[in-house]
C-alpha positions as CSV (number, residue, x, y, z in Angstrom):
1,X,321.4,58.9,120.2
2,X,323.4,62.3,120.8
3,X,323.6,62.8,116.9
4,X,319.3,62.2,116.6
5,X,319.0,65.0,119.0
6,X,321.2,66.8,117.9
7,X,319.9,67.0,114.6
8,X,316.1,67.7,115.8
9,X,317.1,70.5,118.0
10,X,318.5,72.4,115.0
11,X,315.2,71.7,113.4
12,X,313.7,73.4,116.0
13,X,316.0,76.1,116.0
14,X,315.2,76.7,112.3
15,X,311.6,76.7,112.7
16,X,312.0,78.7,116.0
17,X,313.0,81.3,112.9
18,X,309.8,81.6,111.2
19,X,307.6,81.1,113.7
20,X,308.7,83.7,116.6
21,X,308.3,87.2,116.8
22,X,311.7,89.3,117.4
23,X,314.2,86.7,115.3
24,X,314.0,89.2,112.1
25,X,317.2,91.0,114.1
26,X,319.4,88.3,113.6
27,X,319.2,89.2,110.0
28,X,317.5,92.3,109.1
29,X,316.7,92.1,105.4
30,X,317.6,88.8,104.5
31,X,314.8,86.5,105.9
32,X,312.2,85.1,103.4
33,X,309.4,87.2,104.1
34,X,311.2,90.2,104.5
35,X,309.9,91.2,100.8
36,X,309.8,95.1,99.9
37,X,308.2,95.8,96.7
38,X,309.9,98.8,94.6
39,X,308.6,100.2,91.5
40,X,307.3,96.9,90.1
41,X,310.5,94.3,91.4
42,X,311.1,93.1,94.6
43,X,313.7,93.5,97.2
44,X,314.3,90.3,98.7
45,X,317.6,89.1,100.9
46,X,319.2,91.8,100.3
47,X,318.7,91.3,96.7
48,X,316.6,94.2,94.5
49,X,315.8,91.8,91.3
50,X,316.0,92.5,87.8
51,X,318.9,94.8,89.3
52,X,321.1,93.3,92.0
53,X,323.9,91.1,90.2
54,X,325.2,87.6,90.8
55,X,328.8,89.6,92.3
56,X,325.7,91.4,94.6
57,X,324.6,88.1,95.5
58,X,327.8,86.3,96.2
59,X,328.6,89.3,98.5
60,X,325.3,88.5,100.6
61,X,325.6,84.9,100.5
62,X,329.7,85.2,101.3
63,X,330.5,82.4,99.1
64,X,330.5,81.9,95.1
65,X,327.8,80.7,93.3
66,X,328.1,78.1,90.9
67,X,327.1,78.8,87.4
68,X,326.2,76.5,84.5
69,X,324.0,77.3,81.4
70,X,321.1,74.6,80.4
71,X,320.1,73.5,76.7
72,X,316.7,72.1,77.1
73,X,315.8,69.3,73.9
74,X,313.6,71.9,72.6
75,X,316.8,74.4,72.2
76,X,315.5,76.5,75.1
77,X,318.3,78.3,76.9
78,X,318.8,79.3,80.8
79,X,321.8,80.4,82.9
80,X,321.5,79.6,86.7
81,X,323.5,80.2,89.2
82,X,323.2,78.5,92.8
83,X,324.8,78.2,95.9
84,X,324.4,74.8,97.7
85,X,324.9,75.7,101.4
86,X,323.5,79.5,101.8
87,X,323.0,80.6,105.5
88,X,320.2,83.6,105.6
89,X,319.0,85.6,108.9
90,X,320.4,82.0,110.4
91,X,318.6,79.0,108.1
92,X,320.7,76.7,106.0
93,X,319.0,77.0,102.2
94,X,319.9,76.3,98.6
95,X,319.5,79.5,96.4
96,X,318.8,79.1,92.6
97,X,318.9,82.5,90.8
98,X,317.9,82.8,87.0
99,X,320.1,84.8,85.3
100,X,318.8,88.0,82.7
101,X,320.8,87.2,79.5
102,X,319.5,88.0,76.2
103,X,318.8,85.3,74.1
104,X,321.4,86.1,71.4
105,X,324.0,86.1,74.5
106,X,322.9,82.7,76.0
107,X,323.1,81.3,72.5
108,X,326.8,82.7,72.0
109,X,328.0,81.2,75.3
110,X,326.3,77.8,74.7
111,X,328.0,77.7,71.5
112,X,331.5,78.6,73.2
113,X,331.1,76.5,76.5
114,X,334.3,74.2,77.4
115,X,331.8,71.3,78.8
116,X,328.7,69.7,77.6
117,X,326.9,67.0,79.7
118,X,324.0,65.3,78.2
119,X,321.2,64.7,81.7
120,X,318.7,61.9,81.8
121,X,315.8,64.2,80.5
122,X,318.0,64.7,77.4
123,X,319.0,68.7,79.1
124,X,322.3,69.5,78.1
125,X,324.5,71.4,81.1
126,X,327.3,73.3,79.9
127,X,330.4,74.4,81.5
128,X,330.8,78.2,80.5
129,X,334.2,79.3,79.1
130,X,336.2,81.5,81.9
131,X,335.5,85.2,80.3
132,X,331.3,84.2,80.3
133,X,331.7,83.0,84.1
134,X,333.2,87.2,84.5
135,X,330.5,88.4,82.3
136,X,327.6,86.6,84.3
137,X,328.4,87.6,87.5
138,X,328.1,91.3,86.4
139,X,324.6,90.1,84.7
140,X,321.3,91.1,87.3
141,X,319.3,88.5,88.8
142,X,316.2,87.3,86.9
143,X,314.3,85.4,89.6
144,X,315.5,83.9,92.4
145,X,314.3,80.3,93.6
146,X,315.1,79.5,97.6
147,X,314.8,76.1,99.3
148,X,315.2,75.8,102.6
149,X,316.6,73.0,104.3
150,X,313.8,72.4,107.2
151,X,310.1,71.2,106.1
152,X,307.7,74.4,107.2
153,X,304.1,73.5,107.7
154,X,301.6,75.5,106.5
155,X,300.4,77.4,109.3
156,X,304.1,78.4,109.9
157,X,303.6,80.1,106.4
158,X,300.4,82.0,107.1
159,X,301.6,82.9,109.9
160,X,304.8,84.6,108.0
161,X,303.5,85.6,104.7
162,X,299.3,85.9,105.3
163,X,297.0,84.2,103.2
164,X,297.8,83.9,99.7
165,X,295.7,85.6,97.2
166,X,295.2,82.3,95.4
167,X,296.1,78.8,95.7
168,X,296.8,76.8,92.8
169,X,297.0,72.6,92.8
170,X,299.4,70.5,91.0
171,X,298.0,66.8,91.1
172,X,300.8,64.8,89.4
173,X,303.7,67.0,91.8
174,X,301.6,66.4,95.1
175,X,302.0,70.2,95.8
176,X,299.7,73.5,96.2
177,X,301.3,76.7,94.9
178,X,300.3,79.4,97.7
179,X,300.3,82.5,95.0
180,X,300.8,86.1,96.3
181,X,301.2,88.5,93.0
182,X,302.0,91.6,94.9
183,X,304.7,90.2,96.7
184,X,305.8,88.1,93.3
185,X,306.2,84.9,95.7
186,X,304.8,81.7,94.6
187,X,305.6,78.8,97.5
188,X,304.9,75.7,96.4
189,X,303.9,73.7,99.4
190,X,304.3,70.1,99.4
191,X,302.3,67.3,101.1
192,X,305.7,65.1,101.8
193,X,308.3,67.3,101.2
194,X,309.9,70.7,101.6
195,X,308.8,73.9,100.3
196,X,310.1,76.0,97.2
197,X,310.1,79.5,97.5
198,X,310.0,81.0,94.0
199,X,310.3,85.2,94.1
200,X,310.1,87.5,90.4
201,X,309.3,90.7,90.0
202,X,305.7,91.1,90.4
203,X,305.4,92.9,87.4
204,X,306.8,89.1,85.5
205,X,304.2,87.3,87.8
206,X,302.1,86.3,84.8
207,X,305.1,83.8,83.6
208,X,304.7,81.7,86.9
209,X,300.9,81.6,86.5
210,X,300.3,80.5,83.0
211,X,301.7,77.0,83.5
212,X,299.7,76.4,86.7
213,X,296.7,77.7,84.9
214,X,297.3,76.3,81.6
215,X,294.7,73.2,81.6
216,X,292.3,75.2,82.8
217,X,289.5,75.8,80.5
């Protein structure tokens, strides 16, 4: 009994966060819709992307990030780093960031990574040797993907981030992706579910459209 209400009061504490005026002191800078643009990027938790480096990042967050590179079946390559338990401007989160890493880099680590696991979509994760785990966490931050832990309903978001410019439905995920190109922010807003906060730099906010829009005629 104690546990259950313990549990819902910190719910209410998180949402407390986004919905009242006056919390953005308890973390100035670092709460989602604290987003400044800057000459075509975004400064977002403390974080100015395509700039600010994973090392920036693990100083905000005060932890390290985990880092592993993915080999989709079609050879595509990504580096992501992410940190599990984040606390920002108070609000437990997960943070994803996508790494900038030139092609012929990510191909050079993938061939010299120490671990290969083969996922159930047939995604290969790789385990980056030692001296690439130093060399990624002087790379800058590509995007950055956050997920907080509380489900926020959706006038909770207009009241935070405004109406969105467009809104975009994804039948077969059960979501609505609340766009906002000037801000780079795509939330993608789930019926039964949390939300996922994905912010680039507005001037890379094509990449996030074209595969909502793509069966579109």
């Amino acid at each position: 009994m104690f546990v259950s209400v313990l549990l819902g009061t910190l719910v209410l504490i998180g949402i407390g966060i986004f919905v009242l005026p006056g919390h953005e002191a308890e973390g100035p800078g670092r709460m989602p819709w604290q987003i400044e643009p800057v000459n075509g990027s975004i400064r977002v938790f403390d974080l100015m992307l395509g700039k600010s480096t994973l090392a920036d990042a693990e100083s905000v967050v005060g932890e390290e990030a985990k880092v592993s590179l993915f080999r989709s079946p079609e050879g595509e390559i990504d580096i992501e780093a992410y940190f599990d338990e984040a606390t920002m401007g108070g609000l437990k989160s997960k943070i994803v960031l996508a790494m900038a890493v030139s092609e012929t880099e990510r191909n050079a680590m993938y061939n010299r990574g120490i671990r290969i696991a083969t996922m159930g979509s047939g995604t290969r994760k790789v385990t980056l040797a030692p001296e690439d785990q130093r060399h990624i966490r002087r790379a800058p931050i590509a995007s950055l993907t956050y997920l907080p832990r509380i489900d926020l309903e959706p006038e909770v978001l207009t009241r935070r981030f405004g109406e969105p410019e467009r809104r975009i439905a994804d039948p077969e995920e059960d979501t609505v992706h609340w766009l906002y190109p000037e801000l780079g922010l795509d939330i993608a807003v789930h019926e039964e579910g949390r939300e996922v906060f994905q912010y680039v730099p507005p001037v890379d906010f094509g990449k996030i459209v074209r595969p909502l829009t793509a069966g579109e005629s």
